[in-house]
C-alpha positions as CSV (number, residue, x, y, z in Angstrom):
1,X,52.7,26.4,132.3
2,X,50.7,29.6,133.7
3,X,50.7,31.1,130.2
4,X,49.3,28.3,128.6
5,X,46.3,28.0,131.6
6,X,45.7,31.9,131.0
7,X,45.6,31.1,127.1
8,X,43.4,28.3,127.3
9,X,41.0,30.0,129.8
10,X,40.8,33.6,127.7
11,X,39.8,31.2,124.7
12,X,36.9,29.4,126.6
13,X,35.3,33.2,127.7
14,X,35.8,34.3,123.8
15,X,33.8,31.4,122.7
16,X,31.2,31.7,125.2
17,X,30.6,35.6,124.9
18,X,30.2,34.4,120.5
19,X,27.6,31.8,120.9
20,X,25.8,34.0,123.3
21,X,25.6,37.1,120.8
22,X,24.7,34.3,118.4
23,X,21.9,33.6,120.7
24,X,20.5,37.2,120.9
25,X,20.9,37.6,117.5
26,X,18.5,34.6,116.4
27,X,15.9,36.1,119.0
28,X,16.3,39.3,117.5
29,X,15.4,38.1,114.1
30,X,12.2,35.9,115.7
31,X,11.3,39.1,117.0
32,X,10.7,40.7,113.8
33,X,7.2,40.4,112.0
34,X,6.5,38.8,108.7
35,X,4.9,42.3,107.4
36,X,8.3,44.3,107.9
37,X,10.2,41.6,105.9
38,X,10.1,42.1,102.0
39,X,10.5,38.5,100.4
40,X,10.4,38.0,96.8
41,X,8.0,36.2,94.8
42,X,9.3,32.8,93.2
43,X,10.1,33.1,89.5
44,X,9.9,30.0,87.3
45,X,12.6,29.0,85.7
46,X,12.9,29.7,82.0
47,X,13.7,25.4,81.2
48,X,10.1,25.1,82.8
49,X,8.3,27.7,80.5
50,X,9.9,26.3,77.0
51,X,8.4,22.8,78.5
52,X,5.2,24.3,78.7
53,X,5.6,26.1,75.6
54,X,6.6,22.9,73.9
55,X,3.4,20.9,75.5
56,X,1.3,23.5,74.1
57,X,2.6,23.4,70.2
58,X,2.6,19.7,70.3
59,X,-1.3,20.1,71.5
60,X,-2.0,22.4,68.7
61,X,-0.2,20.1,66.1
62,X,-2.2,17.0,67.2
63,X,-5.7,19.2,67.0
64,X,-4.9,21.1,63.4
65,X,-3.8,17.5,62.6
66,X,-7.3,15.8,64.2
67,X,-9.2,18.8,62.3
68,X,-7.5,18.3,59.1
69,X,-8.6,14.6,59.2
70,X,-12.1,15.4,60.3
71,X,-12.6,17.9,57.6
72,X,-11.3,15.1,55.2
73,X,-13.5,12.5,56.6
74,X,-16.5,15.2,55.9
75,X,-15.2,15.6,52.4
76,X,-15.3,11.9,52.0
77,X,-18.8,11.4,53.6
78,X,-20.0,14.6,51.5
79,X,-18.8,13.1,48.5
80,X,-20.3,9.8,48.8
81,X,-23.5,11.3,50.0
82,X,-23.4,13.1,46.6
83,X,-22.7,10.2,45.2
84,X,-25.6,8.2,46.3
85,X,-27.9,11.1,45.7
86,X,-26.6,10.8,42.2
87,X,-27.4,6.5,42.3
88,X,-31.1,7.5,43.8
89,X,-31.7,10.2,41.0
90,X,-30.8,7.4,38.4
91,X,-32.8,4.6,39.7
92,X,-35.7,7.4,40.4
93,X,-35.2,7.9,36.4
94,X,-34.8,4.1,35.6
95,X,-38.0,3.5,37.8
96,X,-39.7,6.3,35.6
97,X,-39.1,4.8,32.4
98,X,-39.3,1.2,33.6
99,X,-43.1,2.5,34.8
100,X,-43.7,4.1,31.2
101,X,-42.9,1.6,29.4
102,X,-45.3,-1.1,31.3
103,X,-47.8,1.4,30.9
104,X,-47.4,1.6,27.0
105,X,-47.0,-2.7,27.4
106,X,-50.2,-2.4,29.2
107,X,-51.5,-0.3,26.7
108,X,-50.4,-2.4,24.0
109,X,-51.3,-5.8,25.6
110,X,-54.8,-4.0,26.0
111,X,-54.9,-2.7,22.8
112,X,-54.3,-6.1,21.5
113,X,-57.0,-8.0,23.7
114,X,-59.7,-5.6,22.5
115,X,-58.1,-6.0,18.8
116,X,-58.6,-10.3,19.6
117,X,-62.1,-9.6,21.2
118,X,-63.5,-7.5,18.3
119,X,-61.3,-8.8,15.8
120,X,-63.9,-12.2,15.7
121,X,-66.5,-10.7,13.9
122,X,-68.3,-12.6,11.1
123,X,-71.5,-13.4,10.4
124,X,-74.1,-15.2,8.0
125,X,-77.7,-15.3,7.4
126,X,-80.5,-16.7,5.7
127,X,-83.8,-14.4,4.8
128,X,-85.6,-17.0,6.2
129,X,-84.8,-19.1,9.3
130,X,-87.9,-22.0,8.2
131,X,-90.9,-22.2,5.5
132,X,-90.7,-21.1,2.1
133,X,-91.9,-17.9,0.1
134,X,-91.6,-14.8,-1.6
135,X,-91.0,-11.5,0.5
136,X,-92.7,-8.6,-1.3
137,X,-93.3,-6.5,-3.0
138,X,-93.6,-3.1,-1.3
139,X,-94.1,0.2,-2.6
140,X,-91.2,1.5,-1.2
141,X,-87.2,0.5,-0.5
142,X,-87.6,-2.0,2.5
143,X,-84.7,-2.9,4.5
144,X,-84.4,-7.4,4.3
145,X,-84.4,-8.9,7.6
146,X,-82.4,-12.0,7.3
147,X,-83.7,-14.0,10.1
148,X,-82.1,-17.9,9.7
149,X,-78.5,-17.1,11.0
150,X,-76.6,-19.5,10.6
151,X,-73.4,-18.0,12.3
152,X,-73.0,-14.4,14.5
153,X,-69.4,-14.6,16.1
154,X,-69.1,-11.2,17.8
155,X,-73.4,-10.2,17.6
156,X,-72.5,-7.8,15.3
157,X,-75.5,-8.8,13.3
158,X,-78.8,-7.9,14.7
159,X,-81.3,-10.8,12.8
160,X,-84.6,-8.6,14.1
161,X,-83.9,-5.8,12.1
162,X,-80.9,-6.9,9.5
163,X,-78.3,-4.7,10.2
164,X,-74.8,-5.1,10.7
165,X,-72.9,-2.8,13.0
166,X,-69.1,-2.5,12.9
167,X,-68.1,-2.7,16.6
168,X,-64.3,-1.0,15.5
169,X,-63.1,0.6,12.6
170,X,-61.4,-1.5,9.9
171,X,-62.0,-3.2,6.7
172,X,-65.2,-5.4,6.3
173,X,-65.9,-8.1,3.5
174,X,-69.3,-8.2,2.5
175,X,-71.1,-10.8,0.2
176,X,-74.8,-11.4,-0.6
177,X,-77.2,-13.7,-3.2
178,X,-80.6,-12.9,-3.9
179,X,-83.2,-15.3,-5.8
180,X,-86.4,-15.1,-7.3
181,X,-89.1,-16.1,-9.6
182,X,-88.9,-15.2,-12.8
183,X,-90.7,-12.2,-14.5
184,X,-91.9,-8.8,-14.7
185,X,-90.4,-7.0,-12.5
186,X,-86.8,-8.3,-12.3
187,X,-85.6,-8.7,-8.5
188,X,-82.8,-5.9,-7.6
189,X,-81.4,-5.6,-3.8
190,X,-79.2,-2.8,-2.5
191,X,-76.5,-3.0,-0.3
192,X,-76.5,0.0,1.4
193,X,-73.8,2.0,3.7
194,X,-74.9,3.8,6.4
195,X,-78.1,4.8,4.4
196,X,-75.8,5.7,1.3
197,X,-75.9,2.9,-2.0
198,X,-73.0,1.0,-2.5
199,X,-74.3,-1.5,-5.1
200,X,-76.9,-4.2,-6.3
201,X,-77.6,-7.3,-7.5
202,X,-80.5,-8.5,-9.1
203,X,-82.2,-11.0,-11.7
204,X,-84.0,-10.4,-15.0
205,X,-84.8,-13.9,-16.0
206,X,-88.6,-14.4,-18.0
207,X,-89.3,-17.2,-16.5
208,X,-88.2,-20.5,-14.2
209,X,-86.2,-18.8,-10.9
210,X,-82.7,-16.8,-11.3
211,X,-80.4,-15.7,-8.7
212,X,-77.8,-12.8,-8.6
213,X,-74.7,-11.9,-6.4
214,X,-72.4,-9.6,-5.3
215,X,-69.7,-8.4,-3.0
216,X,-67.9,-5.6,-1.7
217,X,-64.9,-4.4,0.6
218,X,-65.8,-1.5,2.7
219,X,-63.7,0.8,5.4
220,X,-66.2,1.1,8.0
221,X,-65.9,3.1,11.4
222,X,-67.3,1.9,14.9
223,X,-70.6,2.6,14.8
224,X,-71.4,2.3,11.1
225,X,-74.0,0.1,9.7
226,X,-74.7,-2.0,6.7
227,X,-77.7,-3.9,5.3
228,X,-79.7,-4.8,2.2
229,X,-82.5,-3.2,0.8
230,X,-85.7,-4.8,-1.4
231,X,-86.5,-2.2,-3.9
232,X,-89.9,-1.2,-4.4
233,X,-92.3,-3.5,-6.0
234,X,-90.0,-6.2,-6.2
235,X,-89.7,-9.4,-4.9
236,X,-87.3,-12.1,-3.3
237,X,-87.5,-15.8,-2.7
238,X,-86.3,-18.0,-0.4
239,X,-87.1,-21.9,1.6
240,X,-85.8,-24.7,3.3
241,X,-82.8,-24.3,1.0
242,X,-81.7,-21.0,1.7
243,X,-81.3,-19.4,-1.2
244,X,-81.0,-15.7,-0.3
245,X,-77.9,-15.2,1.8
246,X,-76.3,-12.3,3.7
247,X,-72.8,-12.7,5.2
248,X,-69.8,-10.7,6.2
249,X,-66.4,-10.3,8.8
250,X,-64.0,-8.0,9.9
251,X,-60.8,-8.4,7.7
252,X,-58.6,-6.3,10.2
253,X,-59.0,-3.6,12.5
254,X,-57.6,-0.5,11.4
């Protein structure tokens, strides 16, 4: 019984002298500064850096992918930008040749007025407009004033001094009749071309009155004129019947 009292005490002593040194030891170690300890930096796990690694490519993949679209959607918008550059050049040209051709119908349309306006030319003319008489003789060519006009569609006729004026070039019909007393000398007119003779007409009758024609087809240019000429010392006759005629019109313009 004494033995096991001696044991159980000896035990107690051993257990208290071992959390004692415990003791001192923990102190000890509180004692020591943080400067005199070396402690080792944390190192990341390798699982953690492949997950980073793995963020990263999947990043890179979505922005090649996002540039590769945008550069398609460039190509796209480039290509339709050409594309409508190409649709503007083409109406630019259509717009050109729709604007020459309404300024050759323009042309054309005015072209064709003028052609209506100046293509009613015609005129006739008696050498007297009232009375009776005999015009003549002079002693030299004398241009006939034809004074009763009886049509002037256009005023290419001027009655005050008997000359006919083409207002465009083209083809002209002329026609004329003289008459006269008969005689010595016989009646001759002239018609006459700017100045130049074309031909005559004339009477050679004895006696009673006579009358004498003619007629002619000219290519005239704007400007020229025509008109009849009274040789010199002859005569011409005309009244209230209007014998002695001068007439003309534009055939076509040319």
């Amino acid at each position: 019984m004494e033995r096991v009292s001696v044991l159980c005490l000896s035990l107690l002593l051993c257990s208290l002298s071992g959390a004692e040194l415990q003791d001192n030891e923990i102190f000890e170690q509180r004692e020591v500064s943080p400067e005199s300890v070396n402690v080792p930096e944390p190192q990341p796990c390798p699982s953690d850096l492949h997950a980073v690694l793995r963020e990263m490519s999947v990043k890179l993949a979505e922005n090649r992918l996002m540039i590769q679209q945008l550069q398609t959607l460039n190509q796209e918008q480039n290509a339709k930008l050409a594309k409508n550059e190409f649709k503007i050049e083409q109406l630019q040209t259509l717009n050109q040749e729709q604007a020459a051709k309404l300024k050759q119908l323009e042309k054309q349309s005015s072209h064709m007025d003028s052609q209506q306006q100046v293509g009613q030319v015609a005129f006739s003319a008696s050498l007297l407009a009232s009375g009776s008489g005999h015009t003549g003789p002079f002693n030299t060519h004398t241009t006939l004033v034809f004074r009763g006009v009886v049509s002037n569609i256009g005023n290419a006729y001027n009655p005050h001094t008997g000359i006919f004026t083409a207002p465009v070039r083209g083809a002209y019909h002329f026609e004329f009749h003289v008459y006269a007393e008969g005689g010595s000398p016989g009646l001759r007119v002239g018609l006459e071309k700017n100045g130049e003779h074309v031909l005559m007409a004339g009477e050679d009758q004895s006696n009673g009155f006579g009358s004498g024609s003619n007629g002619v087809t000219l290519l005239l240019e704007a400007g020229d004129v025509v008109f009849l000429r009274l040789w010199a010392n002859r005569r011409i006759y005309d009244d209230s019947h209007h014998y002695s005629t001068f007439s003309g019109h534009l055939l076509f313009p040319m």
